[in-house]
C-alpha positions in Angstrom: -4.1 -3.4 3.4 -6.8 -0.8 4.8 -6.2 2.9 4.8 -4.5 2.4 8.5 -2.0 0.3 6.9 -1.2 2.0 3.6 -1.3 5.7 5.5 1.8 4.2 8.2 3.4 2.3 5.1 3.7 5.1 3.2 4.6 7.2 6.2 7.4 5.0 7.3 9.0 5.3 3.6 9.2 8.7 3.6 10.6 9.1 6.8 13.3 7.0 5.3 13.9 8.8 2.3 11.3 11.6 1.8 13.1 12.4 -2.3 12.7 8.8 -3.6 10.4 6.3 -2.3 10.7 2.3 -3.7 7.8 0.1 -3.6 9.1 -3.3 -4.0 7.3 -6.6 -4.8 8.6 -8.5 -2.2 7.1 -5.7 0.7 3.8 -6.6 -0.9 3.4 -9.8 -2.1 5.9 -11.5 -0.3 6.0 -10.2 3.4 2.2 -8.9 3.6 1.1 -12.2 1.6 -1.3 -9.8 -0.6 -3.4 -11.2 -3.2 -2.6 -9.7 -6.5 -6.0 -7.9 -6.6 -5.0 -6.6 -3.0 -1.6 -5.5 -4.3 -3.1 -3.6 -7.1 -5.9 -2.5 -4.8 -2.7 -1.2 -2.7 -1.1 0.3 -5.3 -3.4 2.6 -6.3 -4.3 3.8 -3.2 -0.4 4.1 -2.0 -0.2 5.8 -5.1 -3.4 8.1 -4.5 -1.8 9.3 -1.3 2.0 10.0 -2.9 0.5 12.3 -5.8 -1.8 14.1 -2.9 1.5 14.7 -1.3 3.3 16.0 -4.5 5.3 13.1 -5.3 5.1 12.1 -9.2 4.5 7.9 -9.5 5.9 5.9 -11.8 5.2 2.2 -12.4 7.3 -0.8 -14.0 9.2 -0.6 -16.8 8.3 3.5 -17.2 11.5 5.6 -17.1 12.3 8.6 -15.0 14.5 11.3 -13.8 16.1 11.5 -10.5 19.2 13.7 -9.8 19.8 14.4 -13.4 20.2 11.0 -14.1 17.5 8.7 -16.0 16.6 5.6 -14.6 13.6 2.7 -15.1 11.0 1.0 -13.1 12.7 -2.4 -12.7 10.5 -5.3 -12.9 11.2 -5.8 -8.8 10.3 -2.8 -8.0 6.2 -1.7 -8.5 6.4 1.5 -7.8 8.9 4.9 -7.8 8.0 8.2 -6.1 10.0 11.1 -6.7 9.5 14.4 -5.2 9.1 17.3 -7.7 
């Protein structure tokens, strides 16, 4: 995925839900048919972009707050973004 990409992927997600945004495996490695380096390549700079927009990132299996209640990464999902 190029910046293009990642910017209008990322863009799209908030627009559906601009408090919690889910990065799933199967929106990367299954319907873009990424690489695993160009997943991880993804994923940091999806990442990148959600911190610069105040959103703190948490990857699989970590463990975080949302609406008072605490949740965890699940092993489908490879990314959460939560709005602080």
């Amino acid at each position: 995925m190029n910046l293009e990409e990642i910017t209008e992927f990322v863009d799209n997600k908030i627009d559906k839900d601009s408090s919690k945004i889910v990065i799933g495996f199967y929106e990367l490695k299954v319907r873009r048919n990424l690489t695993d380096a160009d997943v991880l390549n993804a994923l940091y700079l999806i990442s990148t972009r959600l911190m610069n927009l105040g959103y703190k990132v948490y990857k699989t299996n970590e463990k975080y707050t949302f609406k008072d209640k605490e949740y965890e990464v699940q092993s489908n999902e490879l990314l959460v973004a939560i709005k602080e």
